[in-house]
Chimera marker file (.cmm) of the C-alpha trace (Angstrom):
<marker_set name="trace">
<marker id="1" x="-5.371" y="-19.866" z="3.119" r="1" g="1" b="0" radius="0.5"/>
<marker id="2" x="-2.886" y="-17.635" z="1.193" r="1" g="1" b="0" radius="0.5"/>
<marker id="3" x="-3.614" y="-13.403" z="1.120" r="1" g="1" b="0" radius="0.5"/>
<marker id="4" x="-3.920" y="-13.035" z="-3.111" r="1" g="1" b="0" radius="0.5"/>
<marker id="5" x="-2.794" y="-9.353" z="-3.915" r="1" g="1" b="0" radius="0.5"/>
<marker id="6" x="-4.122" y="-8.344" z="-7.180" r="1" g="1" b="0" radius="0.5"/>
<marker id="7" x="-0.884" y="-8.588" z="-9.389" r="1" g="1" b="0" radius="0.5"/>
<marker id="8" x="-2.013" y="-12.574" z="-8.044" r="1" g="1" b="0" radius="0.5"/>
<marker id="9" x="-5.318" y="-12.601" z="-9.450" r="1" g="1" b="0" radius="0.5"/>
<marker id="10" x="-4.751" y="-11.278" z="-12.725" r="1" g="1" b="0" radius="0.5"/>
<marker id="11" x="-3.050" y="-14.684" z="-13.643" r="1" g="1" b="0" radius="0.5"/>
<marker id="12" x="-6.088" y="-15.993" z="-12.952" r="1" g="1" b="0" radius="0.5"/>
<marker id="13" x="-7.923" y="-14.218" z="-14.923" r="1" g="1" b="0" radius="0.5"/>
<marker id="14" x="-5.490" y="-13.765" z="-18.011" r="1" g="1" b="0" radius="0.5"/>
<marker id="15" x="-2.868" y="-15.636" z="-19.562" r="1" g="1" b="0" radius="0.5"/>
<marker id="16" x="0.651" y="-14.043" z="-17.928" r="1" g="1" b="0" radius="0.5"/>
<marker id="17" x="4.298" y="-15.730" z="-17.265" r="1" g="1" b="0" radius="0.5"/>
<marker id="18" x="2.693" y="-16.834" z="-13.885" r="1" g="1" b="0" radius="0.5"/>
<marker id="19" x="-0.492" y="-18.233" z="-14.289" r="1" g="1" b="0" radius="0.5"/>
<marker id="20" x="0.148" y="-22.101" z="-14.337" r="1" g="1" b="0" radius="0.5"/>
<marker id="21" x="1.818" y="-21.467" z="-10.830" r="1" g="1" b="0" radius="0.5"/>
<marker id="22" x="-1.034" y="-19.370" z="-9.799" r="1" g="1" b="0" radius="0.5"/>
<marker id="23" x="-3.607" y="-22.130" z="-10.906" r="1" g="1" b="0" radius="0.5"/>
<marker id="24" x="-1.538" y="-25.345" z="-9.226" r="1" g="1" b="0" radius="0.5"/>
<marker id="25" x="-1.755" y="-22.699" z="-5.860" r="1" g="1" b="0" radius="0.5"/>
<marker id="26" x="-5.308" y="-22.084" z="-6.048" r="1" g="1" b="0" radius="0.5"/>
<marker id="27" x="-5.886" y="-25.913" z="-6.681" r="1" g="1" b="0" radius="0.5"/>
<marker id="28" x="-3.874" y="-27.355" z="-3.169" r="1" g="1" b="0" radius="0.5"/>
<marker id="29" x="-5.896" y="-24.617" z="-1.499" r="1" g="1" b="0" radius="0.5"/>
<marker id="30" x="-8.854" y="-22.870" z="-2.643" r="1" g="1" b="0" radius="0.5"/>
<marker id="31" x="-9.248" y="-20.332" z="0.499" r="1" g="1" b="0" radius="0.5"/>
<marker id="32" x="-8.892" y="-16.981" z="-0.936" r="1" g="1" b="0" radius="0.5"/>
<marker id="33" x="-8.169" y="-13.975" z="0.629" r="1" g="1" b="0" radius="0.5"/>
<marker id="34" x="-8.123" y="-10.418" z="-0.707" r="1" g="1" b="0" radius="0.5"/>
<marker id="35" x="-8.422" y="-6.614" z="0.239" r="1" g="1" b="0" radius="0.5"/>
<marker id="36" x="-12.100" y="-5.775" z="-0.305" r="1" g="1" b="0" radius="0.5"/>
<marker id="37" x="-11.096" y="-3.283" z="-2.939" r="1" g="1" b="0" radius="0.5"/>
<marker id="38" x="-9.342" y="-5.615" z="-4.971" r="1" g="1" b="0" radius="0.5"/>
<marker id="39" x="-11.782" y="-6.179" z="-7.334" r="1" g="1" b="0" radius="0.5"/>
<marker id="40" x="-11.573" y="-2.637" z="-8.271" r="1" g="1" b="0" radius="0.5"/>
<marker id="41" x="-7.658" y="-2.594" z="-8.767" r="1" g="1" b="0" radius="0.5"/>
<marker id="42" x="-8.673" y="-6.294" z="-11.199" r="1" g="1" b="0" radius="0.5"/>
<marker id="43" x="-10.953" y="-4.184" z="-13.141" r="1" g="1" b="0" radius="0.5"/>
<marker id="44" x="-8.772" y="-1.367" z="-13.883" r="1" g="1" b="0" radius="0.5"/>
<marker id="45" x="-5.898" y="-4.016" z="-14.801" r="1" g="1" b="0" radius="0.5"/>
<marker id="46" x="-8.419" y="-5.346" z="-17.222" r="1" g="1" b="0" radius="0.5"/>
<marker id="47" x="-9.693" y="-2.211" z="-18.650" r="1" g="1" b="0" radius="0.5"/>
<marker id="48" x="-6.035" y="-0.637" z="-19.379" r="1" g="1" b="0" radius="0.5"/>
<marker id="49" x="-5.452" y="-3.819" z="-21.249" r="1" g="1" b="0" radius="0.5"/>
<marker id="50" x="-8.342" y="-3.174" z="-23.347" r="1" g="1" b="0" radius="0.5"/>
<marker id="51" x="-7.477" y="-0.040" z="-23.986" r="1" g="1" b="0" radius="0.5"/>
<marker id="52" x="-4.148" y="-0.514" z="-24.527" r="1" g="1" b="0" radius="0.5"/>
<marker id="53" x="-5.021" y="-3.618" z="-27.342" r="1" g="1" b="0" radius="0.5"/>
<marker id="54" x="-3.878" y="-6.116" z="-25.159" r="1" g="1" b="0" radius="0.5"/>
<marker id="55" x="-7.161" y="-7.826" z="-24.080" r="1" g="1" b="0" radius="0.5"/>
<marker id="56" x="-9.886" y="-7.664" z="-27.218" r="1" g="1" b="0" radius="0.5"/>
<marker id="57" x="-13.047" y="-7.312" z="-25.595" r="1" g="1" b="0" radius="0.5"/>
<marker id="58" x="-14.787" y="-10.933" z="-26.056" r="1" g="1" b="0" radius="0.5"/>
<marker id="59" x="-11.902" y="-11.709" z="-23.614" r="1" g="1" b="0" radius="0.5"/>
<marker id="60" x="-12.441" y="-9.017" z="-21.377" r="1" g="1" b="0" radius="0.5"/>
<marker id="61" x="-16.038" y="-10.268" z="-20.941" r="1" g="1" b="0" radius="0.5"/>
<marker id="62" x="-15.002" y="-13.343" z="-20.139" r="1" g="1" b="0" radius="0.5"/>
<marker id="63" x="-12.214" y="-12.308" z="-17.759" r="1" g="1" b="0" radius="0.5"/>
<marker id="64" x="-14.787" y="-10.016" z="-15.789" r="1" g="1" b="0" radius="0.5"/>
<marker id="65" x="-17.062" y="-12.900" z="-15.277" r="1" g="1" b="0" radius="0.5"/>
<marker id="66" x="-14.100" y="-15.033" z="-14.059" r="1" g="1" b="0" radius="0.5"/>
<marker id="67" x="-13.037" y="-12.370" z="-11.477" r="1" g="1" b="0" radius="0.5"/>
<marker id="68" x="-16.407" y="-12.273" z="-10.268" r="1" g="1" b="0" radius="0.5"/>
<marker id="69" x="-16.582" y="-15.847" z="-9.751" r="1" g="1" b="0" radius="0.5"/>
<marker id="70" x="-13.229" y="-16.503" z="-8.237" r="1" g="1" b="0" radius="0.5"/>
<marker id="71" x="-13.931" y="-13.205" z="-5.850" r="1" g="1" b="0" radius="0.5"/>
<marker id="72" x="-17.509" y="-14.924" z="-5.204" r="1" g="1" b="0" radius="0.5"/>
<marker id="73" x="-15.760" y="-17.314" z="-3.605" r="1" g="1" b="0" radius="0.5"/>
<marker id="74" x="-12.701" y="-15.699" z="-1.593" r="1" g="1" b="0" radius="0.5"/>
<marker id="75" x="-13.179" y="-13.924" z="2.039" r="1" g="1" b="0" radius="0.5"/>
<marker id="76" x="-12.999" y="-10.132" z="1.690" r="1" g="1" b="0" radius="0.5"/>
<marker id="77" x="-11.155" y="-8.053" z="4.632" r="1" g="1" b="0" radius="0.5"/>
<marker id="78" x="-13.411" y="-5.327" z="5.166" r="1" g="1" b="0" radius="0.5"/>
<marker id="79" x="-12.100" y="-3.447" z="7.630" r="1" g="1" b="0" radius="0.5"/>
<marker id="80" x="-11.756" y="-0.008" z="6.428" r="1" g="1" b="0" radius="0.5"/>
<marker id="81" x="-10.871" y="2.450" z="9.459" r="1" g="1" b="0" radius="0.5"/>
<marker id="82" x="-8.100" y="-0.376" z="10.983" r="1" g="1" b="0" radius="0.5"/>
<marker id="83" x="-6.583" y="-0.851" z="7.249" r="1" g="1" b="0" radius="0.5"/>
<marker id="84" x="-6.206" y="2.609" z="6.723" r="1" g="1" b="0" radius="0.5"/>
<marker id="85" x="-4.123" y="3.287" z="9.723" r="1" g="1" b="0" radius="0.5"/>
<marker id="86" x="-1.935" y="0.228" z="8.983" r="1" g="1" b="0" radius="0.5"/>
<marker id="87" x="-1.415" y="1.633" z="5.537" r="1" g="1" b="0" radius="0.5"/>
<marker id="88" x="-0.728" y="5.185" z="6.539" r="1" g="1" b="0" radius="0.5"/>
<marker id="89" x="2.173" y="3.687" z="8.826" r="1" g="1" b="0" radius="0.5"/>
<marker id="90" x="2.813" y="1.546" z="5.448" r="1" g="1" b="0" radius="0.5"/>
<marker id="91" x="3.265" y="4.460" z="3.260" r="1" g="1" b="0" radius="0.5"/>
<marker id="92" x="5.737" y="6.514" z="5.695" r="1" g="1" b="0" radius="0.5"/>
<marker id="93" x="7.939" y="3.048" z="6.012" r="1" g="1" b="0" radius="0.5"/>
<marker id="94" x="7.874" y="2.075" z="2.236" r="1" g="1" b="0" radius="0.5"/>
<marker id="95" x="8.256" y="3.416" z="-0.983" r="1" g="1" b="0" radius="0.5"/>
<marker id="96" x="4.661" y="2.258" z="-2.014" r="1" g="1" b="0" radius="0.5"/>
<marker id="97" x="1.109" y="3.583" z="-3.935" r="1" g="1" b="0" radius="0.5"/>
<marker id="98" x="-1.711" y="3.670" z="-2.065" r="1" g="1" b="0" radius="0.5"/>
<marker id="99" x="-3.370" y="0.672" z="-3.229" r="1" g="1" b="0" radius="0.5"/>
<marker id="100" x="-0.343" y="-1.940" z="-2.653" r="1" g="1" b="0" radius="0.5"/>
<marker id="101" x="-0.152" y="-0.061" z="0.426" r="1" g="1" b="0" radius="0.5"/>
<marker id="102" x="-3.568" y="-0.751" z="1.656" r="1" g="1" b="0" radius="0.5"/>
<marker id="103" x="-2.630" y="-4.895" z="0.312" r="1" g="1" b="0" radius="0.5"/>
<marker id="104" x="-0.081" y="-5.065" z="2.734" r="1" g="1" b="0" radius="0.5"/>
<marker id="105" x="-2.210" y="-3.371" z="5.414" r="1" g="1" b="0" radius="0.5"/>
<marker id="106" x="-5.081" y="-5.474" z="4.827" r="1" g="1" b="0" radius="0.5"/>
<marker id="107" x="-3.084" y="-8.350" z="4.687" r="1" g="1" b="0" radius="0.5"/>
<marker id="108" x="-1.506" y="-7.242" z="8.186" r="1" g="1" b="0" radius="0.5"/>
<marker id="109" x="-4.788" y="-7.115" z="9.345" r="1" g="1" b="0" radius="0.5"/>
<marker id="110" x="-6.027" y="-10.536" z="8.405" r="1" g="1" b="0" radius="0.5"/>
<marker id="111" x="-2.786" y="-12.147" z="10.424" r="1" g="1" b="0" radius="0.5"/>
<marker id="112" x="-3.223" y="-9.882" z="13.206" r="1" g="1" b="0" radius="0.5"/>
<marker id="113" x="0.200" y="-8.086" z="12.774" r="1" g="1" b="0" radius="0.5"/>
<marker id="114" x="2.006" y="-11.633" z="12.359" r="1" g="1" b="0" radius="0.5"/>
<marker id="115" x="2.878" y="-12.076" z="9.055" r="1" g="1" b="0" radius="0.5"/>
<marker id="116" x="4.412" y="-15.321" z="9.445" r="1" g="1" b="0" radius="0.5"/>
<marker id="117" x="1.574" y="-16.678" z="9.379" r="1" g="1" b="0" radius="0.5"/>
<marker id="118" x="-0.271" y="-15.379" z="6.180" r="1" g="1" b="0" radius="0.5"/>
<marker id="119" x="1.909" y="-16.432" z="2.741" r="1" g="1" b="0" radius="0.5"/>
<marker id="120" x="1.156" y="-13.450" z="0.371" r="1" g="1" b="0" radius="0.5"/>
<marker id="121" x="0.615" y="-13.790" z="-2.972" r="1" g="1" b="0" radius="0.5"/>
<marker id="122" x="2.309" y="-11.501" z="-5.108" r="1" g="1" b="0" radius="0.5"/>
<marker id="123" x="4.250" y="-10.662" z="-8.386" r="1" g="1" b="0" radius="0.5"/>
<marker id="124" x="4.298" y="-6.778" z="-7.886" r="1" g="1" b="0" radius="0.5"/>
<marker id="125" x="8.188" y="-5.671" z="-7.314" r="1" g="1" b="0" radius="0.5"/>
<marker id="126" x="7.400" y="-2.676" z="-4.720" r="1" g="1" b="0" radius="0.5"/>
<marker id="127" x="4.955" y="-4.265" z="-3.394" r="1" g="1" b="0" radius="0.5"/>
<marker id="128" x="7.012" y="-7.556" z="-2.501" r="1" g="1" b="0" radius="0.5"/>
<marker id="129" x="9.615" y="-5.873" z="-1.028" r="1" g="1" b="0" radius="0.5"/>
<marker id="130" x="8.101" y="-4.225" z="1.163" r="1" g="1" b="0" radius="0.5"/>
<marker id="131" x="5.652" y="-7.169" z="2.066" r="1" g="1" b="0" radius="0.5"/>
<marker id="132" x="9.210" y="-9.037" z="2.734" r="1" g="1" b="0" radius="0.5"/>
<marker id="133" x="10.381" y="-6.283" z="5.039" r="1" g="1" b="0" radius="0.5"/>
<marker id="134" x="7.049" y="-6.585" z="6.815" r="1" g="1" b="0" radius="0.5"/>
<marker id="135" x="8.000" y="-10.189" z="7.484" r="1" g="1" b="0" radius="0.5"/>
<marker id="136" x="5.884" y="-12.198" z="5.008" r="1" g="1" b="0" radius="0.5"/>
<marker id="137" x="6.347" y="-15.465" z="3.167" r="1" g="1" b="0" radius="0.5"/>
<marker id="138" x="5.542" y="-14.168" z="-0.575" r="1" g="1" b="0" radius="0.5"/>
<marker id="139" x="4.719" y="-17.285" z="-3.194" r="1" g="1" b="0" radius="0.5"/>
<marker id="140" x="5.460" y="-20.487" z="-1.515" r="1" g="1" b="0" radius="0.5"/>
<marker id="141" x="7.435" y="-22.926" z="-3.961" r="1" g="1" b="0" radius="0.5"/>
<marker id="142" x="7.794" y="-20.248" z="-6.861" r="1" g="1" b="0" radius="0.5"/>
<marker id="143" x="11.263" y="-19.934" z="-5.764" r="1" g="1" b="0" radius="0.5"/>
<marker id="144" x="11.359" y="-15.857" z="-6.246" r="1" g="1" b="0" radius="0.5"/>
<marker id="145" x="11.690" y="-16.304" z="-10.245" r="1" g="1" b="0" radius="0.5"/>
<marker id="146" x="9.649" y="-13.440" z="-10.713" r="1" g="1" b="0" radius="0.5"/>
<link id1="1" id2="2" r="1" g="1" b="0" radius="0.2"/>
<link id1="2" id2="3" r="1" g="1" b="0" radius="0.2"/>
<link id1="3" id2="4" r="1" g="1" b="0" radius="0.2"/>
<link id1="4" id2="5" r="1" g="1" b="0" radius="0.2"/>
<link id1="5" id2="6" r="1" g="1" b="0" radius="0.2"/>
<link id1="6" id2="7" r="1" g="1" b="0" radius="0.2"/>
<link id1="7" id2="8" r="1" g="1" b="0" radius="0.2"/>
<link id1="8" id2="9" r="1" g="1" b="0" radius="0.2"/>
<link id1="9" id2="10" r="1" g="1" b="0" radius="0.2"/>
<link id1="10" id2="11" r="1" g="1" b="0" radius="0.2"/>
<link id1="11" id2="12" r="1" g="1" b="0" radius="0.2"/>
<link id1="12" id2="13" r="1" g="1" b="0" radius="0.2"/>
<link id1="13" id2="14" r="1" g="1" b="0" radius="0.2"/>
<link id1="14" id2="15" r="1" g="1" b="0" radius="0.2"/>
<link id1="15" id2="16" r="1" g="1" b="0" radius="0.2"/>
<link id1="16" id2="17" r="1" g="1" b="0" radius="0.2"/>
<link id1="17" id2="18" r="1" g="1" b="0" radius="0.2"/>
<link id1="18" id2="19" r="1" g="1" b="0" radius="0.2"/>
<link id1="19" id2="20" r="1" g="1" b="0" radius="0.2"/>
<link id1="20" id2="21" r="1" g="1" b="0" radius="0.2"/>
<link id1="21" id2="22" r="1" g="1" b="0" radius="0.2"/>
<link id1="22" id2="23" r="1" g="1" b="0" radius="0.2"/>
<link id1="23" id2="24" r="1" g="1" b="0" radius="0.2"/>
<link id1="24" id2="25" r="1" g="1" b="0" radius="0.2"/>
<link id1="25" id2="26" r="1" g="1" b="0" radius="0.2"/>
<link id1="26" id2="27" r="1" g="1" b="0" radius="0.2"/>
<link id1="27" id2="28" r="1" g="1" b="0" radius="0.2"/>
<link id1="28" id2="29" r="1" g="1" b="0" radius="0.2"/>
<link id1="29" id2="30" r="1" g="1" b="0" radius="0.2"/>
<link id1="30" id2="31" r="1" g="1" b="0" radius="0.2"/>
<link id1="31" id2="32" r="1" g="1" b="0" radius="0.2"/>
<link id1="32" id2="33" r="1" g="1" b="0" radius="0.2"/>
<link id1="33" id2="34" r="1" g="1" b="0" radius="0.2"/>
<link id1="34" id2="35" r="1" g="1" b="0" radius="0.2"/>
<link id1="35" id2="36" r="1" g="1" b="0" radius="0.2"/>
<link id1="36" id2="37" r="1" g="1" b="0" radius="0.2"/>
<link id1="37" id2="38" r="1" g="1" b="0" radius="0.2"/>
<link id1="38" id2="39" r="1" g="1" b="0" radius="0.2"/>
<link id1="39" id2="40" r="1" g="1" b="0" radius="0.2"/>
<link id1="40" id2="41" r="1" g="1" b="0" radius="0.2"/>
<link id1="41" id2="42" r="1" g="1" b="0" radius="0.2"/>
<link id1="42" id2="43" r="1" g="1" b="0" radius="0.2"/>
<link id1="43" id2="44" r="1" g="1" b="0" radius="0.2"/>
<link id1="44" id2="45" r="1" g="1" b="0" radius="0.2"/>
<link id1="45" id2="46" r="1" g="1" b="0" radius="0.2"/>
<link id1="46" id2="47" r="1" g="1" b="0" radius="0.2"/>
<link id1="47" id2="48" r="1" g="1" b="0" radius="0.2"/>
<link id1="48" id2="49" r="1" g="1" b="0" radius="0.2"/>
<link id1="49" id2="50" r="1" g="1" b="0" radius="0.2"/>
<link id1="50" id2="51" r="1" g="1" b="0" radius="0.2"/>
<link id1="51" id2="52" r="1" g="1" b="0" radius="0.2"/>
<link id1="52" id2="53" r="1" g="1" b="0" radius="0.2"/>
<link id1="53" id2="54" r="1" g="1" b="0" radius="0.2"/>
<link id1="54" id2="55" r="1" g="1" b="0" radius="0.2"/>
<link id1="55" id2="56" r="1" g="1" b="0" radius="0.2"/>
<link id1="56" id2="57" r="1" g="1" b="0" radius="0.2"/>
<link id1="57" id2="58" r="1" g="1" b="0" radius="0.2"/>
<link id1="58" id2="59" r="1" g="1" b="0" radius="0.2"/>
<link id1="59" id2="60" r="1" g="1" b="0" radius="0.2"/>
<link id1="60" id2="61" r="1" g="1" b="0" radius="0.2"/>
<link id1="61" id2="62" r="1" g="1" b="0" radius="0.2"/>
<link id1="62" id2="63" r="1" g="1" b="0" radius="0.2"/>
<link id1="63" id2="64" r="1" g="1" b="0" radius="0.2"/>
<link id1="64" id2="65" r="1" g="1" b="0" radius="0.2"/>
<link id1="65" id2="66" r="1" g="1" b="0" radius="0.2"/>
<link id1="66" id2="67" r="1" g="1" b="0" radius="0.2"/>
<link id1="67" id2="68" r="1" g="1" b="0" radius="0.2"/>
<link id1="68" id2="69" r="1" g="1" b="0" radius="0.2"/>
<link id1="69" id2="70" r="1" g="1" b="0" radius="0.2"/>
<link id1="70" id2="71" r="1" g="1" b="0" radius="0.2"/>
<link id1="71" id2="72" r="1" g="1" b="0" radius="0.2"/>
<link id1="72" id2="73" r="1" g="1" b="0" radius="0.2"/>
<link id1="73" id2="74" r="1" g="1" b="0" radius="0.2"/>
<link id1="74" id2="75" r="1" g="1" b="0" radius="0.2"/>
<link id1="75" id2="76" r="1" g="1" b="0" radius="0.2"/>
<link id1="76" id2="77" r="1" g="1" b="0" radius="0.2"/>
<link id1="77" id2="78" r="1" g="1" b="0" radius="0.2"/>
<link id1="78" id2="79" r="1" g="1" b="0" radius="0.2"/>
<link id1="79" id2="80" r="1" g="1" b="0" radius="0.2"/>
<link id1="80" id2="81" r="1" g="1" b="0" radius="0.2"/>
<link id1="81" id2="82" r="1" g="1" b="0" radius="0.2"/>
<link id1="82" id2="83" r="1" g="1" b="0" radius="0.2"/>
<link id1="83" id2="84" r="1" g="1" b="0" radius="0.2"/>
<link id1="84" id2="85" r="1" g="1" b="0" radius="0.2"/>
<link id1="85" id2="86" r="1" g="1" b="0" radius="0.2"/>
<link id1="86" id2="87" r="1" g="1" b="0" radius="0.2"/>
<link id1="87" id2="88" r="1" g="1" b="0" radius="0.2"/>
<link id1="88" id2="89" r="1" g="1" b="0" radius="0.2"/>
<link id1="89" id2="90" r="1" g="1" b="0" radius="0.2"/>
<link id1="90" id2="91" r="1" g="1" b="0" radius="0.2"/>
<link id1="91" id2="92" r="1" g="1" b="0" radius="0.2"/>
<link id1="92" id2="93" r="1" g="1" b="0" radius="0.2"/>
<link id1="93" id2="94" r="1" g="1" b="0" radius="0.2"/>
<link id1="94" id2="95" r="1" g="1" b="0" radius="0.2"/>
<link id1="95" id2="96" r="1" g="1" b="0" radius="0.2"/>
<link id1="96" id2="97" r="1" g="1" b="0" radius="0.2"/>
<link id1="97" id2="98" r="1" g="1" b="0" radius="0.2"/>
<link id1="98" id2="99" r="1" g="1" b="0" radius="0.2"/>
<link id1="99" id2="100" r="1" g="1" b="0" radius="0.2"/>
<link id1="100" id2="101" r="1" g="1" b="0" radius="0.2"/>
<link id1="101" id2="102" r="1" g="1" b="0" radius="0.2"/>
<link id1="102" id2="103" r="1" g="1" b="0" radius="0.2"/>
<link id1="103" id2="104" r="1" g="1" b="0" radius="0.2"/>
<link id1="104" id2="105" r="1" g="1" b="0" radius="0.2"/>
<link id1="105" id2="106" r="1" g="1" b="0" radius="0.2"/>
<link id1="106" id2="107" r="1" g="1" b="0" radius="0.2"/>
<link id1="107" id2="108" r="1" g="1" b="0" radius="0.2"/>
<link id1="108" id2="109" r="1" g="1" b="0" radius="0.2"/>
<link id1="109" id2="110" r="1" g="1" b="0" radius="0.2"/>
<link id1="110" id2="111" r="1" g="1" b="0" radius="0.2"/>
<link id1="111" id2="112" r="1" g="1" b="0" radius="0.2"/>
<link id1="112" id2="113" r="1" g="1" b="0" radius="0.2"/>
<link id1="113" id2="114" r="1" g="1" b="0" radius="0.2"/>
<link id1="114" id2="115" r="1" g="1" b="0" radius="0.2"/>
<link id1="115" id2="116" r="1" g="1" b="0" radius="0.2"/>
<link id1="116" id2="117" r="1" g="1" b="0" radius="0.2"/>
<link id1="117" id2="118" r="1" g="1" b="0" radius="0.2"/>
<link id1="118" id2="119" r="1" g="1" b="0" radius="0.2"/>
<link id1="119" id2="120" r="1" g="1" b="0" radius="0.2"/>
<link id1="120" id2="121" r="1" g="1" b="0" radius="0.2"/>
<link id1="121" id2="122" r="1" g="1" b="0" radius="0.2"/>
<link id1="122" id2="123" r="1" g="1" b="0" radius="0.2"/>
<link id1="123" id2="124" r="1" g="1" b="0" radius="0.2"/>
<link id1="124" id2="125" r="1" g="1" b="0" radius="0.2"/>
<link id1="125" id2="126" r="1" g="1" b="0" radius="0.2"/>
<link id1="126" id2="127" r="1" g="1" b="0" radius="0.2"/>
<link id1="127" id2="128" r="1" g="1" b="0" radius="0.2"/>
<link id1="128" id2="129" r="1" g="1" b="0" radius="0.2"/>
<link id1="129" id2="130" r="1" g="1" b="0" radius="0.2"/>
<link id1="130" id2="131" r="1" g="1" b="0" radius="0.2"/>
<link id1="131" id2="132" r="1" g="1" b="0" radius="0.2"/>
<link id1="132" id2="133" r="1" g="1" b="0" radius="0.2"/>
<link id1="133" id2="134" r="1" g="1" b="0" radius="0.2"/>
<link id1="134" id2="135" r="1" g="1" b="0" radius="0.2"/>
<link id1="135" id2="136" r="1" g="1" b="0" radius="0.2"/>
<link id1="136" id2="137" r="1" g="1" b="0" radius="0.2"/>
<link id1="137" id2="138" r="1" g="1" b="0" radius="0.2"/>
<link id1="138" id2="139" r="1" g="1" b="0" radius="0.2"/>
<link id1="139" id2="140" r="1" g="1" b="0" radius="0.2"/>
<link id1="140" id2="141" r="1" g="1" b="0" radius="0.2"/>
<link id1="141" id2="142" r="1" g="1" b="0" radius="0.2"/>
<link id1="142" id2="143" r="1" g="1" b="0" radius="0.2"/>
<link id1="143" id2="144" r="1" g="1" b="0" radius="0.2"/>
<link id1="144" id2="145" r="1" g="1" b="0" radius="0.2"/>
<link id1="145" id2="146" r="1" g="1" b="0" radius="0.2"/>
</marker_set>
């Protein structure tokens, strides 16, 4: 089981630089893990590429219905009150937003404060360093290209 931020997903979801590594991940293991908001950070990803004219919107349909499946499937941490106070410590530690900062803390929460032990999926700079600083293994076998 990996922890699959949402700069993760997206390749998923879209074409990007990182989806074929993204896809051969998901295939070896198909236990997803995600912040139960993520599917509101996807969403907005998607929608500012439609906006933008990056994402016409037959694709966008089709990437919202793929989110939804692949999020069907994945195990959701839902634990609000003990996220939050991971992040706050989060966001006084590292130079992060509020949503990669509540990643990371839900992510700390799923491993029970050992990091070691949950790889994190990520392609997000901030967000990777300070997931690294927090002690954990970020995209087994990508070799840090990104």
């Amino acid at each position: 089981m990996r922890f699959w931020d949402t700069s993760a997903l997206v390749p998923l979801i879209v074409n990007e630089n990182e989806t074929d590594y993204c896809i051969r991940l998901l295939a070896e293991d198909q236990e997803i893990l995600v912040w139960c908001l993520t599917k509101v950070e996807a969403m907005s990803a998607l929608c500012r590429r439609v906006k933008e004219g990056g994402l016409p919107e037959s694709d966008f349909r089709h990437a919202k219905a793929r989110l939804t499946t692949i999020l069907d499937g994945a195990y959701e941490i839902m634990a609000i009150g003990t996220v939050r106070n991971r992040t706050c410590r989060l966001l006084e530690v590292h130079p992060l937003r509020a949503a990669d900062a509540c990643q990371i803390g839900a992510a700390l929460v799923a491993c029970q404060e050992k990091p070691e032990r949950l790889p994190l999926m990520c392609f997000d700079q901030r967000l990777k360093a300070a997931a690294l600083k927090e002690g954990f293994v970020l995209n087994p076998g990508l070799n840090d290209k990104c």
